[in-house]
SEDRENMAR-431928 format. One line per 5 residues: number of its first residue (from 1); for each residue x negated, y negated, z negated of C-alpha. Coordinates in Angstrom, 1 decimal. Layout:
BEGIN
NUM) X,Y,Z  ...
//
This chain:
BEGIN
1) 34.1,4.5,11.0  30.8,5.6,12.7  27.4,3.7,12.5  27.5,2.3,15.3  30.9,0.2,15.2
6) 30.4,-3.0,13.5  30.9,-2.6,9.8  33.1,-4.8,7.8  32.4,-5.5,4.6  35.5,-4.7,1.9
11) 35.1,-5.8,-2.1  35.8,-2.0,-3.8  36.2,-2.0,-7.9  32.8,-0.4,-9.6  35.1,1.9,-11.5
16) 35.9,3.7,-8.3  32.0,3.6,-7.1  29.4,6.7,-8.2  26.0,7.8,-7.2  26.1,11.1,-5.8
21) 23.6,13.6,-4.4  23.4,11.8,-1.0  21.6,8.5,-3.3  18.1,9.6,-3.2  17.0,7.2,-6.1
26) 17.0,9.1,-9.2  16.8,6.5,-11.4  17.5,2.8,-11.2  14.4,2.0,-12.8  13.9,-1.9,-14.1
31) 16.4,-4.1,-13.2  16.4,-6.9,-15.7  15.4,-9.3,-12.6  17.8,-8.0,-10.3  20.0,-8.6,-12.9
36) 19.3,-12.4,-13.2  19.1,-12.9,-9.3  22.7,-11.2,-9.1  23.6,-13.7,-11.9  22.4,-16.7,-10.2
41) 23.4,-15.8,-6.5  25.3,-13.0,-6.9  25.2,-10.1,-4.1  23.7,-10.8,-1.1  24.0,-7.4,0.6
46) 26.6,-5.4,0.1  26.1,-1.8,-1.1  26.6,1.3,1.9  28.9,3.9,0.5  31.0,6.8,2.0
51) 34.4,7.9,1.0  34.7,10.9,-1.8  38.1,11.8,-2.3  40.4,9.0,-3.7  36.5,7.1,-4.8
56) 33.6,6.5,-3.0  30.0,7.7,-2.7  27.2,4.9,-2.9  24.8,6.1,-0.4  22.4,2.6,-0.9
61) 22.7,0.7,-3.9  23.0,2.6,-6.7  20.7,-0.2,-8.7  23.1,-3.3,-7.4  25.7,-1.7,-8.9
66) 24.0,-0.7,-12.2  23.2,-4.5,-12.1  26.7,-5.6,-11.7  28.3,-3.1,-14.7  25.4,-4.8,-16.5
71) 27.1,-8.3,-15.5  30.3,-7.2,-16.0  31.3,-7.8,-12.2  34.5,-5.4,-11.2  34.3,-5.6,-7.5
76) 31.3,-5.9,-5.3  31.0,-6.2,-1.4  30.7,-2.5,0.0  30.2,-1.4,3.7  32.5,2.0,3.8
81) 31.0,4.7,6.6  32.2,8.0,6.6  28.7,10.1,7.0  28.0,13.7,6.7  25.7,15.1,3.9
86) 22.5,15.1,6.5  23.4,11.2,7.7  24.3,10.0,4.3  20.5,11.1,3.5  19.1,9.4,6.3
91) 20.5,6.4,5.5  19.7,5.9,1.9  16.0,6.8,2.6  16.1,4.5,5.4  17.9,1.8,3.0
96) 15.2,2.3,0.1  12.2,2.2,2.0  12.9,-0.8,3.7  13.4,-2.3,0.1  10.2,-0.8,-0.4
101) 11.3,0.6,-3.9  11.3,4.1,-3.3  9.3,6.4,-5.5  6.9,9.0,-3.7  8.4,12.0,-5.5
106) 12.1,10.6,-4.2  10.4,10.6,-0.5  9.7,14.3,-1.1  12.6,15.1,-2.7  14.9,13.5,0.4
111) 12.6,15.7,2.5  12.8,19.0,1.1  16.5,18.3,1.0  16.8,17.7,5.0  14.4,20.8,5.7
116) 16.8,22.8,3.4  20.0,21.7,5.4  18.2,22.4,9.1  14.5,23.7,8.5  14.1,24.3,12.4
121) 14.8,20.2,12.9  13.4,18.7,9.6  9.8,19.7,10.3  7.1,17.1,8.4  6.1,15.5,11.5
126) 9.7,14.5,12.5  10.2,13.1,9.1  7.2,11.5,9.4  7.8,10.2,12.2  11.1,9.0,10.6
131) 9.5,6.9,8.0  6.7,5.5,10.7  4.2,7.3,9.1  1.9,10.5,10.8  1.9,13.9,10.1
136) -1.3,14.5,8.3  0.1,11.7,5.5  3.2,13.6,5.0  1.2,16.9,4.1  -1.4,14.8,1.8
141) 2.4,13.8,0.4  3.4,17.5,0.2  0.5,18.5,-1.2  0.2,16.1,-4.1  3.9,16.9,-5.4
146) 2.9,20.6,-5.1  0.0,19.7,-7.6  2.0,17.8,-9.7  4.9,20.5,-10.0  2.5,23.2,-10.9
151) 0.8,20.8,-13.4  4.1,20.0,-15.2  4.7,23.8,-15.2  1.1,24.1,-16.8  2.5,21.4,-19.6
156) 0.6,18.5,-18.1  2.9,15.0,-18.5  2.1,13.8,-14.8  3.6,11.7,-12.0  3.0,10.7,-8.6
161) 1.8,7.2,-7.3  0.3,6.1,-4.1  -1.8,2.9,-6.4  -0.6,3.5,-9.8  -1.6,0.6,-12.2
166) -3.4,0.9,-15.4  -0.3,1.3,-17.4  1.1,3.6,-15.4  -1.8,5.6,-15.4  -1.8,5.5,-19.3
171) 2.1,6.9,-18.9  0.5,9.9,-17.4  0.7,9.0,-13.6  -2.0,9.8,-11.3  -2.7,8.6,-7.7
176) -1.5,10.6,-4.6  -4.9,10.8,-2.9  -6.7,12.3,-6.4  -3.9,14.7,-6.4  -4.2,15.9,-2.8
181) -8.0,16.0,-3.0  -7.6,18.0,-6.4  -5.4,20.5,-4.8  -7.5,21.1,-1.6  -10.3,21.7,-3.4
186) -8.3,24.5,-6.0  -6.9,26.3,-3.2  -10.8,26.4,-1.8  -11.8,27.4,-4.7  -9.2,30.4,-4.9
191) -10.2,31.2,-1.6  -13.9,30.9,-1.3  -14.7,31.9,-5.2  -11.8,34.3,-6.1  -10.1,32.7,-8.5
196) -6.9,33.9,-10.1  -4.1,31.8,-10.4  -4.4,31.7,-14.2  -7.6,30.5,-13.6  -6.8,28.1,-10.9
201) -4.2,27.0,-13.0  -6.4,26.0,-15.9  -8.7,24.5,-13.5  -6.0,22.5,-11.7  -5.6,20.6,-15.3
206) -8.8,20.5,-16.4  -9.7,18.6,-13.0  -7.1,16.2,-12.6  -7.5,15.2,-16.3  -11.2,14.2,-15.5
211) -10.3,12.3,-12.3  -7.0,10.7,-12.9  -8.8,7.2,-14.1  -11.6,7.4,-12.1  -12.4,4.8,-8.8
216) -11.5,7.3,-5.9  -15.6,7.5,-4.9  -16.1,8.5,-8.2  -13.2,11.1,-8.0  -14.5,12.4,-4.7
221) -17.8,13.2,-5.9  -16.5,14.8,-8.8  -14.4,16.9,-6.9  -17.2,17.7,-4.7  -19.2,19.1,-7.4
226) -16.4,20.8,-8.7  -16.1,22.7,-5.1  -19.7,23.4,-5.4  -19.4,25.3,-8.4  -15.3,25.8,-9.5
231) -16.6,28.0,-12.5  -18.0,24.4,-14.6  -16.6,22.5,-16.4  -15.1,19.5,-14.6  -15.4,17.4,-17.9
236) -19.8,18.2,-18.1  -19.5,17.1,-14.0  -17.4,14.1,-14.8  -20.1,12.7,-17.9  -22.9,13.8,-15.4
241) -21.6,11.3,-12.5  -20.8,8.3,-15.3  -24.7,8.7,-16.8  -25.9,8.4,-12.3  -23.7,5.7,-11.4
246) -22.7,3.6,-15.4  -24.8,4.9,-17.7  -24.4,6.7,-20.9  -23.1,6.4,-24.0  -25.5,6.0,-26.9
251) -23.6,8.1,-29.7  -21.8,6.1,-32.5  -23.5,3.8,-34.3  -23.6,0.4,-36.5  -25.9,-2.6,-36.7
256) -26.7,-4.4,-39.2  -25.0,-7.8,-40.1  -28.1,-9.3,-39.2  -28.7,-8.3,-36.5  -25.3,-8.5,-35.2
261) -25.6,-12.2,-36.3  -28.7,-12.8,-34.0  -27.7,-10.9,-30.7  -24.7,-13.6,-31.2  -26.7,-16.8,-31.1
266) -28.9,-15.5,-28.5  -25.3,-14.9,-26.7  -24.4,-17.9,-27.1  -27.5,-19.6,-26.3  -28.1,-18.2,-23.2
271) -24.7,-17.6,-21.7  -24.7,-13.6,-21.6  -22.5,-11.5,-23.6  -23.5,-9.0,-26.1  -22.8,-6.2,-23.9
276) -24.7,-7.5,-21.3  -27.8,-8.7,-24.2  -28.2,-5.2,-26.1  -29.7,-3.2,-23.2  -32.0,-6.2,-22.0
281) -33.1,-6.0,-26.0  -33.6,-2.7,-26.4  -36.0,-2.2,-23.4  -37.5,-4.8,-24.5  -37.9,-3.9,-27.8
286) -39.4,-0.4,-26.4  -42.0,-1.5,-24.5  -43.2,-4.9,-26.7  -45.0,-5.5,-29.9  -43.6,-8.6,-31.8
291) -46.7,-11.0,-33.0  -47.0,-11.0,-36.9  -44.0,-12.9,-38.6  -41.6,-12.6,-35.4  -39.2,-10.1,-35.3
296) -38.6,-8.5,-31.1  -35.0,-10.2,-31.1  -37.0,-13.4,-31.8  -39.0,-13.6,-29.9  -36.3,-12.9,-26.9
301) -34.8,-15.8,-28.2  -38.0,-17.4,-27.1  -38.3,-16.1,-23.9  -34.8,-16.6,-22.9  -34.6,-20.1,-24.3
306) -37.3,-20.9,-21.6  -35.3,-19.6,-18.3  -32.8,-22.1,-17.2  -29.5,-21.1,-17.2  -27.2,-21.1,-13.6
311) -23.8,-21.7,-13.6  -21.6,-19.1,-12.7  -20.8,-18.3,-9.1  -17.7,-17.9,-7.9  -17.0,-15.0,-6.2
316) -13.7,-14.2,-3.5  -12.7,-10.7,-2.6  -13.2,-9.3,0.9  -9.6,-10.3,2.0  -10.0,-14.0,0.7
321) -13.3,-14.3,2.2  -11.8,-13.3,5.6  -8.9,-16.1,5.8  -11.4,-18.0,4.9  -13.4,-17.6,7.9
326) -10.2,-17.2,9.6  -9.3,-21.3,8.3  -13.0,-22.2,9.7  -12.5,-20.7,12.6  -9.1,-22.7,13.2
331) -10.6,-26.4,12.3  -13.0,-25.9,15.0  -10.8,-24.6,17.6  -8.6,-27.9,17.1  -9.3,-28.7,20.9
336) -8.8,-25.3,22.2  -5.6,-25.1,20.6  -4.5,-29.0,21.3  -5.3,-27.8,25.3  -3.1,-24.9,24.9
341) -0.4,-27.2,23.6  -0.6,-30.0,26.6  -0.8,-27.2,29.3  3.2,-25.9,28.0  5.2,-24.8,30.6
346) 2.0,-24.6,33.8  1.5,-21.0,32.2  -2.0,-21.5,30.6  -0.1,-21.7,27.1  -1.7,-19.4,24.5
351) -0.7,-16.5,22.6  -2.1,-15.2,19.2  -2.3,-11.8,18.0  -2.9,-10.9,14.5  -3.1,-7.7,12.1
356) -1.6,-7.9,8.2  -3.6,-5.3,6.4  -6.1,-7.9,5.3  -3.5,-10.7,4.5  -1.0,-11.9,2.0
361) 2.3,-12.7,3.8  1.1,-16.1,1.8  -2.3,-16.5,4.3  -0.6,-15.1,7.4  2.3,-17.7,7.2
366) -0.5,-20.3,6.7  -2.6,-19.3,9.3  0.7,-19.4,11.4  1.7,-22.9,10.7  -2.1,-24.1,11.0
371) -1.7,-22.6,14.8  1.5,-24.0,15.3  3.5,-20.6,15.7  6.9,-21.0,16.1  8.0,-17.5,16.8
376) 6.2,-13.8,15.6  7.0,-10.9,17.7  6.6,-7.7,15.5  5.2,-5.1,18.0  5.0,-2.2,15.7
381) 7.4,0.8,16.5  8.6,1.3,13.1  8.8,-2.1,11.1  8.4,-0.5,7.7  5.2,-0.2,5.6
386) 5.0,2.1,2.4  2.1,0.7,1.5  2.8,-3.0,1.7  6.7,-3.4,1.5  6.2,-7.4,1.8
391) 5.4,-6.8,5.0  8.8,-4.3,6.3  11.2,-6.3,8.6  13.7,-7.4,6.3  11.3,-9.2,3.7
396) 9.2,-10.5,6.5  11.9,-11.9,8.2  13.2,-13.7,5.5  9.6,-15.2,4.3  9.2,-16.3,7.8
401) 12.7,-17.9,8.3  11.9,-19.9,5.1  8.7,-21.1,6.6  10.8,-22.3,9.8  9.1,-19.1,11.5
406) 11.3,-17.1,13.9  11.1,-12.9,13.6  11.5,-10.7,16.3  11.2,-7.1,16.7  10.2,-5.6,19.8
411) 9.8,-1.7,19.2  9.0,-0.5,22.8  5.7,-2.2,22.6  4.9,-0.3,19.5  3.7,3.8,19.4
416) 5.5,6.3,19.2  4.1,8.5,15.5  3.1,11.5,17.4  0.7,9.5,19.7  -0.6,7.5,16.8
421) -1.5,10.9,14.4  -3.1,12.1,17.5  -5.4,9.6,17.7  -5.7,9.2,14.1  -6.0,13.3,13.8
426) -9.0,13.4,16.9  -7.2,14.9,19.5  -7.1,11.2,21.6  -9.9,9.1,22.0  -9.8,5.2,21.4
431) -10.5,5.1,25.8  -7.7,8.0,25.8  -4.8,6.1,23.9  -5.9,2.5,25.7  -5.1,4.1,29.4
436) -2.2,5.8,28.0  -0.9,2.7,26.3  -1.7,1.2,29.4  0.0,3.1,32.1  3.2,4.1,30.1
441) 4.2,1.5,28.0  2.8,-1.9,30.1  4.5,-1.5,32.4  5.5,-4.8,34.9  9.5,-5.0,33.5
446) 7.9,-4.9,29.8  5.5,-7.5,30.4  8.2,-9.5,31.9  11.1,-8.8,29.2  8.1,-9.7,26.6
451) 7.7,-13.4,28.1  11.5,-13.4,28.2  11.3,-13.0,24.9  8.5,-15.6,24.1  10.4,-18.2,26.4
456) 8.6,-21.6,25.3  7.7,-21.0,22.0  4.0,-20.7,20.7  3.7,-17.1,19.9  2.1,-14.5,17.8
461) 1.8,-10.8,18.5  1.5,-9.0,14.9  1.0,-5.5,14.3  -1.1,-3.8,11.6  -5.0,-3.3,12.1
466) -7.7,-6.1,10.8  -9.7,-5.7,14.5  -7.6,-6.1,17.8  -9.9,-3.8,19.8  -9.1,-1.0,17.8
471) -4.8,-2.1,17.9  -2.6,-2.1,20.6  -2.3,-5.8,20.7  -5.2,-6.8,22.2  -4.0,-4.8,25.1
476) -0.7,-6.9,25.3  -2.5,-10.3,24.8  -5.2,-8.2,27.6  -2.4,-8.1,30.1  -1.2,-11.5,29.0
481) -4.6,-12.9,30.1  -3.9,-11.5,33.7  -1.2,-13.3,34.0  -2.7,-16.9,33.1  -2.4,-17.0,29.4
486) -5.1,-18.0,26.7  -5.2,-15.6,23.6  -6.9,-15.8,20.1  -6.5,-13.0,17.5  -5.9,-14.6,13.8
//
């Protein structure tokens, strides 16, 4: 059976089901709420395998079926294709990104395998192209699992993550932008200082284990000093940057009950915490002179006890404050949008545009249903995103349907990778990429298959980007406008 018959879904007994080499998962990792889903609703989608002698191969799966053992279940739904080594790749990393569990070492991994099998074809920017991701990002990929290899062979307990969490990073895991920035600046360093490899292998360590928890700005200008002079000590440069930017660490010491005691009330009375009190009291006990019978931390009692205290202000994060805006902007366009509505089917309807990297699929939903959207036309070329896996076609799709929302996915209005790295690498301009978006892909027939596509519904143009002007879909909604349409980006 090839790909691209229809497939037909067949229950096969788990005892004849393994994961073989074609599986790129490793592990199945945690699947205790997999588990309870399967449980409750059972399988939803069955697992892709290919035939291996008298059993079969999972190709995409491997944790549904590690979940249904777990249950006990003896047959599950399976999709049988009979793939070669180099398809049966393909598909499982296809499969797992779109699930958005795959782990970036597995993304390498599946990589270096392909390149192994044909290393004329596999080249990184046709795999990245593969994923929907540019060039340069595969390399920064490459480049943080060679740091991460060579600092396991050094002893180091490391792992990769694109955002690893605080426990993670505790479990030895260290983001993949710190290790890519730590490499680049080694291999500098062996070039433009002489350094041996036993030296750049001791400073490889000693680099990453004084970045790994640090906020990236903080890693980059400790990597910068390190590239300034590769000889220090990357610890010294990493205490040198905390005492600039946080301050320093007063050695170890102990207070007295009594004191401890007073720096509480005052805590209490005027709302600050102790950590935020003892430097407040300490300059002031440097620079002032306590009047006879009144001890410094009394007399800040004093002082302090006279300022009102103001209520805490709440504070929103960049994102939040932006759908905010986003709501006002809505409640006062009530009569734009109420004109729009009346004017169906004389062609002066309107059509939204928005970009999610900014959004929860919670606030773009809502600021869908506030606008009345009916249907969301996905104009990206490859509907998959590493970094935010809520927002890859499948999940979308199903949020949206949920919400009454329709999905659709038009790939030909998206780019192509190669155009997209140029532009992102320098070689095209933002004027360049416009008149080439422009003249090759809006063309009359794909302006006219889009409206065939939006038919009467009230429509929204997603893609990626927070600002149209610097997205392709503010030339769509552009070209819309020429031919009688209202637009608004969300």
């Amino acid at each position: 059976m090839t790909m691209e018959e229809a497939p037909a879904i067949v229950m096969i007994e788990t005892a004849l089901l393994h994961t073989g080499r074609s599986n790129i998962r490793e592990t199945v990792g945690e699947i205790d709420d997999l588990v309870s889903s399967i449980r409750q609703v059972g399988i939803l989608e069955p697992l892709i395998v290919r035939p291996a002698g008298e059993e079969y191969e999972v190709v995409a799966g491997s944790r549904r079926l590690a979940a249904a053992r777990q249950l006990g279940i003896r047959e599950v739904p399976c999709i049988v294709h009979d793939l070669d080594d180099e398809e049966a790749v393909l598909v499982s990393l296809t499969e797992n990104i779109q699930r958005g569990d795959l782990r970036e070492e597995e993304i390498v991994r599946a990589f270096l395998s392909l390149r192994q099998k044909d290393p004329s074809y596999w080249t990184t920017s046709r795999f990245a192209e593969r994923l929907g991701k540019s060039a340069t990002w595969m390399n920064g990929l490459l480049m943080a699992y060679d740091a991460a290899t060579r600092l396991r062979e050094a002893g180091m307990d490391v792992t990769m993550r694109f955002r690893p969490s605080a426990d993670e990073r505790d479990h030895g895991a260290v983001s993949v932008s710190h290790l890519h920035e730590v490499e680049k600046a080694i291999r500098a360093a062996q070039r433009e200082a002489g350094l041996t490899d036993r030296e750049a292998a001791e400073k490889r360590v000693e680099l990453v284990r004084a970045v790994r928890d640090l906020p990236r700005e903080d890693a980059r200008l400790l990597i910068e000093k390190f590239r300034a002079d590769p000889r220090g000590s990357p610890e010294h440069k990493r205490r040198e940057i905390q005492v600039q930017r946080h301050g320093v660490v007063f050695r170890r010491t102990y207070l007295p009950e009594d004191v401890v005691h007073e720096i509480d009330a005052i805590a209490e009375s005027t709302d600050k915490s102790p950590e935020e009190l003892i430097p407040i009291l300490v300059r002031t006990g440097l620079r002032s002179t306590p009047e006879p019978g009144q001890t410094t931390l009394m007399r800040e009692v004093t002082l302090m006890g006279n300022v009102p205290q103001r209520q805490p202000v709440q504070t929103y994060s960049l994102p939040e404050q932006y759908h905010q805006q986003r709501l006002w902007n809505i409640a006062h366009m009530e009569s734009i949008i109420e004109s729009a509505a009346a004017d169906k089917g004389t062609g002066q309807k309107i059509v939204y545009t928005a970009g999610y990297s900014q959004k929860t699929v919670e606030q773009l939903i809502e600021l869908l249903q506030k606008t009345g959207v009916s249907l969301l036309i996905d104009v990206r070329r490859n509907p998959v995103s590493q970094y935010r896996p809520e927002f890859s076609a499948r999940r979308l799709e199903q949020r949206l349907s949920s919400a009454g929302i329709q999905y659709v996915h038009l790939p030909e209005l998206g780019v192509p990778s190669r155009v997209r790295s140029k532009l992102f690498g320098g070689e095209m301009s933002y004027d360049e990429f416009f008149k080439w978006y422009d003249e090759t892909v809006l063309r009359s027939e794909q302006l006219d298959r889009l409206q065939e596509v939006m038919g009467d519904e009230t429509v929204c143009l997603m893609c990626t980007e927070v600002s149209p002007t610097l997205c392709h879909r503010h030339l769509i909604a552009r070209a819309l406008v020429k031919r009688g349409w209202k637009t608004l980006d969300l």
